[in-house]
PDB file as gemmi writes it, atoms N, CA and C in Angstrom:
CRYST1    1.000    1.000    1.000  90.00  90.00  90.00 P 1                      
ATOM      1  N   UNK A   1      28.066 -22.750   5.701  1.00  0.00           N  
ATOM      2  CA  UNK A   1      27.585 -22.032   4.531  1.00  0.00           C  
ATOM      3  C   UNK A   1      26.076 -21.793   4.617  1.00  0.00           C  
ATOM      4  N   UNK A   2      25.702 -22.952   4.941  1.00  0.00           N  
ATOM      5  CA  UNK A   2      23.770 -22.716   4.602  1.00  0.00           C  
ATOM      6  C   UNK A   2      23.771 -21.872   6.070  1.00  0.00           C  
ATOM      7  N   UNK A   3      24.561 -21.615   7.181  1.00  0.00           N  
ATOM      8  CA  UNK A   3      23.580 -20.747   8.354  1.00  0.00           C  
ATOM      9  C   UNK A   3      24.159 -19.240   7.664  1.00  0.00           C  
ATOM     10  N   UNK A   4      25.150 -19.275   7.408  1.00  0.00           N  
ATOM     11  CA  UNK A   4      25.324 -17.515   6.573  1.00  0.00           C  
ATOM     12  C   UNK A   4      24.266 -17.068   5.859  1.00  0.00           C  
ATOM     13  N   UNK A   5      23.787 -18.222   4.891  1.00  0.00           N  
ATOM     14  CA  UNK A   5      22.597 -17.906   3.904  1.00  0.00           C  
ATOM     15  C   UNK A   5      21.319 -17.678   4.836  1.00  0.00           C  
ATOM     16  N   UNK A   6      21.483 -18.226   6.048  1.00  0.00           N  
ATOM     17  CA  UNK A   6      19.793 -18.356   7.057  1.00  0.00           C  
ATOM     18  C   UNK A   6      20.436 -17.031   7.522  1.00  0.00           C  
ATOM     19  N   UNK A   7      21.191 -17.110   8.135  1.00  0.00           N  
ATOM     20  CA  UNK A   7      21.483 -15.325   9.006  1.00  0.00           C  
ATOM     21  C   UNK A   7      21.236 -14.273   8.018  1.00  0.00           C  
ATOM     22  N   UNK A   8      22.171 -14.261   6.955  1.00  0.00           N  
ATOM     23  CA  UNK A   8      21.692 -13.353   5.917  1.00  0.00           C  
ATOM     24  C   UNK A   8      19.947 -12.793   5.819  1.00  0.00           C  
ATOM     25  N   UNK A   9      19.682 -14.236   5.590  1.00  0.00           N  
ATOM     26  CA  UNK A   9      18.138 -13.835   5.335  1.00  0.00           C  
ATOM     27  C   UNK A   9      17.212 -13.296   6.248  1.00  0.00           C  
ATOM     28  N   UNK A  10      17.575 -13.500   7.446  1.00  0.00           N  
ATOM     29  CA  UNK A  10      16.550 -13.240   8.591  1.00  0.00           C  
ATOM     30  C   UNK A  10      17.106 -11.590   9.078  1.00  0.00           C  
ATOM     31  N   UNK A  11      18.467 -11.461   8.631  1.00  0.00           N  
ATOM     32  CA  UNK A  11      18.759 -10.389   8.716  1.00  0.00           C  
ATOM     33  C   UNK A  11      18.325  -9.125   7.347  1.00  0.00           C  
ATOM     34  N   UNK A  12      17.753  -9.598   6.478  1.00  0.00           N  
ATOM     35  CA  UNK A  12      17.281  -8.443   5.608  1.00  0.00           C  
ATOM     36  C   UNK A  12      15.716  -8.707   6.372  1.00  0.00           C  
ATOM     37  N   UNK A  13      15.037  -9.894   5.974  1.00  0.00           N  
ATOM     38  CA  UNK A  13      13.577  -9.933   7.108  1.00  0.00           C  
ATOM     39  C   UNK A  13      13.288  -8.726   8.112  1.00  0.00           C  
ATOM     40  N   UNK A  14      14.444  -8.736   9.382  1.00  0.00           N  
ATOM     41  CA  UNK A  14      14.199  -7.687  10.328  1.00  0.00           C  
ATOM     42  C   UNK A  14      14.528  -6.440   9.326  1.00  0.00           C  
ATOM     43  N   UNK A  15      15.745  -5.778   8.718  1.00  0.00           N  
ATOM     44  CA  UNK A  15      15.705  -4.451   7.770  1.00  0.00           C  
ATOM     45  C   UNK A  15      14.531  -4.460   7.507  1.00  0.00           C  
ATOM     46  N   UNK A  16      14.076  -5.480   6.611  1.00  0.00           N  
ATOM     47  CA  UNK A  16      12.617  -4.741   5.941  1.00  0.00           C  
ATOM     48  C   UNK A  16      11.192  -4.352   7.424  1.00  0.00           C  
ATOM     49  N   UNK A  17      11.495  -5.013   8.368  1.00  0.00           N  
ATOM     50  CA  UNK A  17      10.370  -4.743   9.218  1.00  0.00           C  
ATOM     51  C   UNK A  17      10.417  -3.143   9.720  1.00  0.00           C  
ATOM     52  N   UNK A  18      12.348  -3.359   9.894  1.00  0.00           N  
ATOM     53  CA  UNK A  18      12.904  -1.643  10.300  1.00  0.00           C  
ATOM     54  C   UNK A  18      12.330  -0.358   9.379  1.00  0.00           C  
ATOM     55  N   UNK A  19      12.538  -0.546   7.886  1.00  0.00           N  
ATOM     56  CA  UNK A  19      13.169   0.446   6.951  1.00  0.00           C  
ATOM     57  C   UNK A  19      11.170   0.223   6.148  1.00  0.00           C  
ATOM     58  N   UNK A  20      10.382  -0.274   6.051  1.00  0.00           N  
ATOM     59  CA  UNK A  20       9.423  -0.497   5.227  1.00  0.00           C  
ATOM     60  C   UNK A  20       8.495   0.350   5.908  1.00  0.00           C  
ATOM     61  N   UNK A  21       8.222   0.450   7.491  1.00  0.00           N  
ATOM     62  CA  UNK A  21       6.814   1.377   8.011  1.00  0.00           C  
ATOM     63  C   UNK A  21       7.519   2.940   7.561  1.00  0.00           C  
ATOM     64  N   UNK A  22       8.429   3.131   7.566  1.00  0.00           N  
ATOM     65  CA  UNK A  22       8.685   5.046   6.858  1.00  0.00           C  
ATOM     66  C   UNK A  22       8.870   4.839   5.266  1.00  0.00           C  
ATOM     67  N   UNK A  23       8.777   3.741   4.232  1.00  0.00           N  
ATOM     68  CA  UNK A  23       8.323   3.559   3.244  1.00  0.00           C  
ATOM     69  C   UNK A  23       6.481   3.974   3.125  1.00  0.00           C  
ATOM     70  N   UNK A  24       5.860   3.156   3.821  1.00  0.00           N  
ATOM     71  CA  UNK A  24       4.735   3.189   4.105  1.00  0.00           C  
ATOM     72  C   UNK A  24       4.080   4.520   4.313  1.00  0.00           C  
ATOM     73  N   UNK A  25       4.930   5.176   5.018  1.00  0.00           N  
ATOM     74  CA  UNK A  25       4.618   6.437   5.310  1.00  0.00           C  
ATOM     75  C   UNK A  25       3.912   7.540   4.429  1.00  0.00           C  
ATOM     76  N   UNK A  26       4.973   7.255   3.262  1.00  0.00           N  
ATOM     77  CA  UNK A  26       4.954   8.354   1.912  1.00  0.00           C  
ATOM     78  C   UNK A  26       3.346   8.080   1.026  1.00  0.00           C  
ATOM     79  N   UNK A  27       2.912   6.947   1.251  1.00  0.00           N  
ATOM     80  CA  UNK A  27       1.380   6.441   0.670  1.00  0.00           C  
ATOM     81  C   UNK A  27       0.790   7.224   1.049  1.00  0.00           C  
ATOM     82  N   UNK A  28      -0.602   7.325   0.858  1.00  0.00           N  
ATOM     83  CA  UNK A  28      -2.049   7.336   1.417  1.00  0.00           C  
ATOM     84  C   UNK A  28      -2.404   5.702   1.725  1.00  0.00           C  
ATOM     85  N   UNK A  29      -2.877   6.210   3.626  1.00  0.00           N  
ATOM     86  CA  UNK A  29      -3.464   4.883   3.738  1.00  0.00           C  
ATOM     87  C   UNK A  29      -4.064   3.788   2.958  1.00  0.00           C  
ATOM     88  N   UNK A  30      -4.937   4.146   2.212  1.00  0.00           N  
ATOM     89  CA  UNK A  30      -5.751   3.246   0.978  1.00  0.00           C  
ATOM     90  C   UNK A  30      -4.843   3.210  -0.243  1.00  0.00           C  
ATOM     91  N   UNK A  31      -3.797   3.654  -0.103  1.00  0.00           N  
ATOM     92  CA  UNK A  31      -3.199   3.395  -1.673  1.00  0.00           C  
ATOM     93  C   UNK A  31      -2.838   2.009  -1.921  1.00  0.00           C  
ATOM     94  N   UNK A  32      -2.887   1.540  -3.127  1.00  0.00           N  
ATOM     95  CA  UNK A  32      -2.270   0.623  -3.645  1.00  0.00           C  
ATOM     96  C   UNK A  32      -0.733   0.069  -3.131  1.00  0.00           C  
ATOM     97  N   UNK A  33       0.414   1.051  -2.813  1.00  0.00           N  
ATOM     98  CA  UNK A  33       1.394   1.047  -2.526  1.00  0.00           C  
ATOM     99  C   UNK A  33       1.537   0.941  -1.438  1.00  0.00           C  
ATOM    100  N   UNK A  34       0.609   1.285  -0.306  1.00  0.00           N  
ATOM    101  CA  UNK A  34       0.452   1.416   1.546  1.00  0.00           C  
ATOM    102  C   UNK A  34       0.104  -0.161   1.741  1.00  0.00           C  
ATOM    103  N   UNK A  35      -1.473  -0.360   0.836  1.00  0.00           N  
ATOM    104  CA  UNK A  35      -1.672  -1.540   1.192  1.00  0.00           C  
ATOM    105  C   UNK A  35      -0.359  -2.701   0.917  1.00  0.00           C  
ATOM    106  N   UNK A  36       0.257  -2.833  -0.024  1.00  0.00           N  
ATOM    107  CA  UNK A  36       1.165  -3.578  -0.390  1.00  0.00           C  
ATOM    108  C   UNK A  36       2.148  -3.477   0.145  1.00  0.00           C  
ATOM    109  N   UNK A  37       2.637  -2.917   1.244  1.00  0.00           N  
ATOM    110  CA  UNK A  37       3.412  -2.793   1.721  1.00  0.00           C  
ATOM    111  C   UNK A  37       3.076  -3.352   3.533  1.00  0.00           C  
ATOM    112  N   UNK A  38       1.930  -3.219   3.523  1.00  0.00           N  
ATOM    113  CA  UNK A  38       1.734  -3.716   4.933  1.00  0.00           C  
ATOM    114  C   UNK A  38       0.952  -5.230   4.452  1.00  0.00           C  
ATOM    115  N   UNK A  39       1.091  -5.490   3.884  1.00  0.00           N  
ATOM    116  CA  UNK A  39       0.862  -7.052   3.012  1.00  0.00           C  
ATOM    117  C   UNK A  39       2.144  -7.606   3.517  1.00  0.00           C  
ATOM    118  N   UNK A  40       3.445  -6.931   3.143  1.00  0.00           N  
ATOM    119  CA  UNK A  40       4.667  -7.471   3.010  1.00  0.00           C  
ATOM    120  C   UNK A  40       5.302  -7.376   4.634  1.00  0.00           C  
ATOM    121  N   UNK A  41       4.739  -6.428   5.070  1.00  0.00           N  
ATOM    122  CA  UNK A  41       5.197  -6.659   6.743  1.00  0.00           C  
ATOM    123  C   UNK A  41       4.281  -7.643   7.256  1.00  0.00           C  
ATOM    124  N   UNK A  42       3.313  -8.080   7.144  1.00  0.00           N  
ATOM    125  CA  UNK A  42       2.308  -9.157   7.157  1.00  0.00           C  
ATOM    126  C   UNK A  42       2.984 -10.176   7.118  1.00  0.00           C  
ATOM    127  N   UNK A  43       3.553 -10.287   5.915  1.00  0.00           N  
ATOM    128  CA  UNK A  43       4.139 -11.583   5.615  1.00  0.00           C  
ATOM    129  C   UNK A  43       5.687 -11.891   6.229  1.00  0.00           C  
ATOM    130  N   UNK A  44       6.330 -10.816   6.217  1.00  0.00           N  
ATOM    131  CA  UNK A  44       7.806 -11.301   7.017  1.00  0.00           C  
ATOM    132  C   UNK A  44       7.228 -11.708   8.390  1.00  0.00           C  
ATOM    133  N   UNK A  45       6.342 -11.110   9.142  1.00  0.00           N  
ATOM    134  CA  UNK A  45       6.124 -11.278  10.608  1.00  0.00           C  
ATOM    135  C   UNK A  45       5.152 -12.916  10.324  1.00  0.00           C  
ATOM    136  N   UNK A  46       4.451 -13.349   9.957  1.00  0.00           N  
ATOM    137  CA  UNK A  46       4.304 -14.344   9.650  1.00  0.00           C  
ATOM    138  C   UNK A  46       5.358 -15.622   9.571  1.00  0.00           C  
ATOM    139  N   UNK A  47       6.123 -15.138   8.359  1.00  0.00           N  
ATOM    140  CA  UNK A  47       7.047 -15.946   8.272  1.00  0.00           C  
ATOM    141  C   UNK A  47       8.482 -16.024   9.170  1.00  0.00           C  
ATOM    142  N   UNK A  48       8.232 -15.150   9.974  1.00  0.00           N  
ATOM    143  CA  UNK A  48       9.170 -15.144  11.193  1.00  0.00           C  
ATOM    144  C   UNK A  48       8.943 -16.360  12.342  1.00  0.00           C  
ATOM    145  N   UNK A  49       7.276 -16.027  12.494  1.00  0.00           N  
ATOM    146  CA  UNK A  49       6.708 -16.616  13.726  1.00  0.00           C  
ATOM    147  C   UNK A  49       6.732 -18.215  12.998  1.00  0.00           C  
ATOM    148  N   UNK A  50       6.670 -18.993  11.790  1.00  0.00           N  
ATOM    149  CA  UNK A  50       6.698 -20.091  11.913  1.00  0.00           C  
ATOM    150  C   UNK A  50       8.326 -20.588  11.522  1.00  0.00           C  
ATOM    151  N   UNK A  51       9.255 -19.439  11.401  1.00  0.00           N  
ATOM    152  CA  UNK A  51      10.563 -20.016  11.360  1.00  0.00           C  
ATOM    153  C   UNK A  51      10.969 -19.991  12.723  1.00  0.00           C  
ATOM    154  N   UNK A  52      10.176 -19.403  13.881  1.00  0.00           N  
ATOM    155  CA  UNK A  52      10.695 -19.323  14.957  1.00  0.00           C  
ATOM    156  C   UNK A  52       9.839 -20.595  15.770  1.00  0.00           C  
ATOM    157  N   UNK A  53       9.344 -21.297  15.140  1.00  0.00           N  
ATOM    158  CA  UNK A  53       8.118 -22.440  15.058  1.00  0.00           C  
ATOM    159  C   UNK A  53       7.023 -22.262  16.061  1.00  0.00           C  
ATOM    160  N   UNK A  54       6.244 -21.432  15.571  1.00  0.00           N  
ATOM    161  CA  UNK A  54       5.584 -20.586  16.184  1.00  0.00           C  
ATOM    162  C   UNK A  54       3.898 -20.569  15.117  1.00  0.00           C  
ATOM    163  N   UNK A  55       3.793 -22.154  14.982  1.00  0.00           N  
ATOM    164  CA  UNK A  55       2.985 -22.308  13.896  1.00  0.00           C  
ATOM    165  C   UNK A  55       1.650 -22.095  14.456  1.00  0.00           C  
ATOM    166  N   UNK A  56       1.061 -21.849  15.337  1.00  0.00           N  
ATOM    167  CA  UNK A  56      -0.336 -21.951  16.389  1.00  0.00           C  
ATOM    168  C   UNK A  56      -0.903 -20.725  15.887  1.00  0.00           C  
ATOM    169  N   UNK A  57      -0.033 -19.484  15.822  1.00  0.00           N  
ATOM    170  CA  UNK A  57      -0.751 -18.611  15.503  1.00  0.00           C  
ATOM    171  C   UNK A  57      -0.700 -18.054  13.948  1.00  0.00           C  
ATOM    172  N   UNK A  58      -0.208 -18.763  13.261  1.00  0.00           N  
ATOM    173  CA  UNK A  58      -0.334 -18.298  11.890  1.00  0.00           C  
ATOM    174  C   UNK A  58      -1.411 -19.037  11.113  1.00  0.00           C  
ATOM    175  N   UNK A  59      -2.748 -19.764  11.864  1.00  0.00           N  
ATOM    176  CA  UNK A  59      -3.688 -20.381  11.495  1.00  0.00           C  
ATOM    177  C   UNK A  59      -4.390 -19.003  11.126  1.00  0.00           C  
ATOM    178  N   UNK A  60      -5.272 -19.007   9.816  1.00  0.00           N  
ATOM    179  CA  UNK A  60      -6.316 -18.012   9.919  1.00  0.00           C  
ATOM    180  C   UNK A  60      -5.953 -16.985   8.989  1.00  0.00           C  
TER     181      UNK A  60                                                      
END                                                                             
């Protein structure tokens, strides 16, 4: 049960890395909505690299 819930999750993680840069797209670079959105690819790729324990480089 709990690895369905981990697969699940890591599997919307990658969607959003897929489906969010042609979200991004529709902004202006400086918008409110561009920036916040590459905040959020920021953060899945982050939180990828220390679920993949990959903690060395998420210092900083």
């Amino acid at each position: 049960m709990l690895t369905r819930k981990i697969d699940r999750a890591l599997d919307a993680m990658a969607a959003c890395q897929d489906r969010v840069p042609a979200l991004r797209e529709i902004y202006r670079a400086d918008s409110p909505e561009s920036l916040a959105l590459a905040s959020l690819l920021e953060a899945v790729e982050r939180a990828q690299r220390v679920l993949q324990g990959d903690t060395a480089s998420t210092a900083g």
